[in-house]
Structure formats: structure tokens, C-alpha cells
C-alpha angles and dihedrals in degrees: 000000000000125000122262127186117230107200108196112199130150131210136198097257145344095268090064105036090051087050090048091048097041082057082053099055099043086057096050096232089127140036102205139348122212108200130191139178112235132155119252129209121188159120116282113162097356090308144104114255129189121185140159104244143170122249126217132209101181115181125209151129128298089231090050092056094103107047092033078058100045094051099040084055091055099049094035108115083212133108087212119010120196112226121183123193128196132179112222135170119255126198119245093266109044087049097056089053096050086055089051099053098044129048128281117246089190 
């Protein structure tokens, strides 16, 4: 198993998060992007906030995770985006194929 990188981010809605992950994509900082409505509840300024929003699953590489960050804060919309990573394990083929859709950092 080889290591992947799993990015979660969310966007106001599904215009912009499919303008920001197309950018992505044409950069090759990702391979894929999985993105879902869903409805978010939280603290923002000291209040209670509830939006409809749209959530990302943006799959790279671990070497990519700077520059992937860096980007994704330029284009965010966001004062303050929220970005996750998590490392994960990635069978043999879906790993090859992530290396061959993003750049290589070798």
C-alpha cells in the first residue's frame, strides 16, 4: 500500500467549488474531487451559523500537500477556509493512477 493524501474543504456552493477544482485539476495538484451538499452548523464570531454548503473530498498526493495548500487558500472564497488532511493507504492501483494524474515532485 502506498500513502495518499485526502484534502476535506468545504465552499459556498457548487459554482465555486467546481471553478476552484477544476483549477485543481488543471494544475495537477489533484487527481479527483468527490463533492456533496450538505448542510453545515457551526461557531463563526462568537455565533451560531447554519448554511447550506458544499463539501470536498480532494485526492493527491502526500508530496503535493504544500503547494495543494497554498493554492486552495488563494482561490478559497473563505476568510478563513477550513482545510483537513488525512493520510490514508491506497492500494497499488489506485495509487499509480493518482501519480499519473498529478505532478510529479520527483
Amino acid at each position: 500500500m502506498s500513502q495518499a493524501l485526502f484534502v476535506y474543504t468545504t465552499f459556498p456552493n457548487m459554482d465555486v467549488a467546481k471553478q476552484i477544482v477544476k483549477a485543481l485539476l488543471d494544475q495537477k495538484l489533484i487527481a479527483c474531487a468527490n463533492l456533496r451538499e450538505h448542510v453545515s452548523i457551526y461557531r463563526y464570531k462568537s455565533k451560531i451559523e447554519e448554511e447550506k454548503e458544499i463539501g470536498a473530498i480532494l485526492k493527491t498526493r502526500v508530496s503535493l500537500k504544500e503547494k495543494l495548500e497554498n493554492k486552495l487558500k488563494k482561490l478559497h472564497p473563505y476568510e478563513v477556509p477550513v482545510i483537513f488532511f488525512l493520510q490514508a493507504d491506497l492500494n497499488k492501483e489506485a495509487y499509480l493512477w493518482l501519480c499519473e494524474e498529478t505532478l510529479d515532485e520527483g
